[in-house]
N, C-alpha and C positions, 0 to 999 in steps of 0.2 A: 736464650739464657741471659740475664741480666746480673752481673757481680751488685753485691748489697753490702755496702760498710759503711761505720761509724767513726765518721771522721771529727776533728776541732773546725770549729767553723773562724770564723774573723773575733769571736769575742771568746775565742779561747773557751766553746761548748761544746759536748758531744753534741753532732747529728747523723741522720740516717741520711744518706744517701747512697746515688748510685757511682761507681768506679772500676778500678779495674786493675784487681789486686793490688794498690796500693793509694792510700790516699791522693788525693793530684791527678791522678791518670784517667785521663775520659773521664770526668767529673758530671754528674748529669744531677738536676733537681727532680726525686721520686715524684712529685706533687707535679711535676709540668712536663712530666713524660707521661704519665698517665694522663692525666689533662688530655694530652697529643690522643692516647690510646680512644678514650670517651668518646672524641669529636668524632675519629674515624670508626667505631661502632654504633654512631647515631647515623651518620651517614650508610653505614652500609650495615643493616638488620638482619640478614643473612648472612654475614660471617662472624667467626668465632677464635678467639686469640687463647691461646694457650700460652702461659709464662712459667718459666721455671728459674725461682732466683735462687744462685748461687749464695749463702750465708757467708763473708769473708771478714775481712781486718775488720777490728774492732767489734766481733762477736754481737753484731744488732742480733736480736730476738723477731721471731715470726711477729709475734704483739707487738714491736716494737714501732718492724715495718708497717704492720696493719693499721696503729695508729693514721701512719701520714696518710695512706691510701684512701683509708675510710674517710678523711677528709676531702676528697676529690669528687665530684658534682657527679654521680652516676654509676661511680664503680663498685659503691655495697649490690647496689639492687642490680648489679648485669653480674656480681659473682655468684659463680655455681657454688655454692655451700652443702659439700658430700655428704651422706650419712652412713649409708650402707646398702649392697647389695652392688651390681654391674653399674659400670660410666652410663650415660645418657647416650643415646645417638646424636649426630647433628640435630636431624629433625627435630627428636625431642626436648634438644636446649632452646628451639627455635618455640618449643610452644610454650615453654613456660617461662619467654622474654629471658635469658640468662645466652651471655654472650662471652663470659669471661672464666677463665681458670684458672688456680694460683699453684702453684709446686712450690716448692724449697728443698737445698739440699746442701749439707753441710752445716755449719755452727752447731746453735744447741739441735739435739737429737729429740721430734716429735713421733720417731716411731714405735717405740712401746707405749709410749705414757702421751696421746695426744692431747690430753685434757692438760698436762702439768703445766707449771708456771713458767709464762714464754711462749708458747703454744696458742696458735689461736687455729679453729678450723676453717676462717676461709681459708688458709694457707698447708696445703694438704704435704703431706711426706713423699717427696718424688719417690725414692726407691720402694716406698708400700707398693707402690702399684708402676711402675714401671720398672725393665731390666733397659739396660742400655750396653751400646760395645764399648769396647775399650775405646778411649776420649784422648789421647795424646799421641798424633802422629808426627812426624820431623819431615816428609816425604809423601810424594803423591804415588810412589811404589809401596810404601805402608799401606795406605787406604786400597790401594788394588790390590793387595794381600788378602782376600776376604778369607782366607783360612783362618788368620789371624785376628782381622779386623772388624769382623763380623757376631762372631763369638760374644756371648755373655760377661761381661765386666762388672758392673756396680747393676744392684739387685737383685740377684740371681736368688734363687728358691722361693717359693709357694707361688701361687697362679698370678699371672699380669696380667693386664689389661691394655698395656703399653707396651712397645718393643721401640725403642729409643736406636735411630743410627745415626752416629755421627760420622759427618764427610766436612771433615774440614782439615787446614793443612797449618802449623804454627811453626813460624820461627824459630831461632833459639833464643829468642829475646825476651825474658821472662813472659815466655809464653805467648806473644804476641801474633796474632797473624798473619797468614801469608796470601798478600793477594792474588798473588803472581797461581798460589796454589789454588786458590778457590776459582778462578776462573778454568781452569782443568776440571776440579771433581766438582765442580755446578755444571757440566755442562749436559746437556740432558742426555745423549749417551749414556754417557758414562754413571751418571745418576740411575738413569734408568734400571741399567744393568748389576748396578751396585745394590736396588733394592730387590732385584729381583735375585740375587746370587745369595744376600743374606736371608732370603727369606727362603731359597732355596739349604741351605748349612742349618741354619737353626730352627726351623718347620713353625718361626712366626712369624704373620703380617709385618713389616713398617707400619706403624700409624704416626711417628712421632721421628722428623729429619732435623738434627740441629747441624748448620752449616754459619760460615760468615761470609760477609759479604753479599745476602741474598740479591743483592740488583744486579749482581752479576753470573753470566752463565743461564740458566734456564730453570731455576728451582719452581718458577711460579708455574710454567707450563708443566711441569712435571708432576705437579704435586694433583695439581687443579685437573691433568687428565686422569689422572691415578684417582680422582674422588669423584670422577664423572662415573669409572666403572663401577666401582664399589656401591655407585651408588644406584644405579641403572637396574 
């Protein structure tokens, strides 16, 4: 998940950029993080990045965003642009060269009116199609709560295509991070068991783990065996 606002730049302009609820914080250039994203999908032609931008301070617009992106060398023609009926398979994003997917969720509302003004369709409505669990834990005993922590949160009703879990653990720092907790619930144990317990409680696959910190703990093996079966 990546926060999206619109911050005053040095000449006293709006821009879009990337943060982290609040202007100043982890300040990142949309245009040369994606940039970063291109390079690593030319290089590697079998995988596939899914982004889900948070809409925050300063109310940017899907359009808004889309503008800077679509100016980035490669990332119109690798996004997947939905229309209707079931997501693709991996496979099938792989044959028709598309490597990318965009969510948003928050700010302006494209879920009834995705055509309205602001709205653009690469940029799809995360809760259309995904349910996700509750996203704010204090505690790495929350996250082991899967009675609690597993359960249905943002998205809930008509059919998904996504089952969203989060395992991550936040300070009480406006919200900030816990390293100290990510290296507990990444660790593949515990991962392991945590997607099989939620999928166990709520009778839907994981397809979709948001975590921080991925270089820590074991997400990548876990994920990467988890799609060796599913796909076997």
């Amino acid at each position: 998940m990546i926060d999206v606002c619109k911050c005053p730049n040095e000449q006293d302009e709006e821009e879009v950029i990337f943060c982290h609820g609040m202007c100043g914080l982890g300040t990142r250039d949309p245009a040369e993080v994606f940039t970063n994203i291109n390079a690593f999908l030319n290089i590697n032609s079998k995988d596939m990045v899914i982004v889900n931008f948070e809409l925050s301070v300063g109310s940017p617009t899907p359009a808004e965003l889309w503008a800077v992106l679509d100016g980035v060398d490669g990332i119109s023609s690798k996004t997947y642009d939905y229309t209707e009926g079931f997501w693709p398979t991996m496979k099938e994003m792989q044959n028709i060269n598309k490597q990318l997917i965009l969510f948003k969720h928050g700010g302006l509302s494209c879920l009834n009116n995705p055509n309205s003004n602001g709205c653009v369709s690469n940029i799809e409505e995360f809760h259309r199609f995904a349910v996700e669990t509750k996203y704010s834990f204090e505690s790495v005993e929350e996250v082991e709560d899967e009675n609690n922590s597993c359960v249905e949160d943002r998205g809930t009703g008509g059919t998904k295509e996504f089952y969203a879990v989060n395992n991550f653990v936040e300070n009480n720092v406006i919200g900030s991070p816990s390293e100290a907790g990510s290296e507990t619930v990444n660790e593949k144990v515990f991962l392991t068991n945590r997607l099989a317990e939620c999928e166990a409680i709520t009778s839907f696959k994981p397809n979709y783990i948001a975590v921080d910190f991925w270089h820590l703990g074991d997400v990548i093996e876990v994920v990467q065996e988890e799609n060796k079966v599913r796909g076997a």
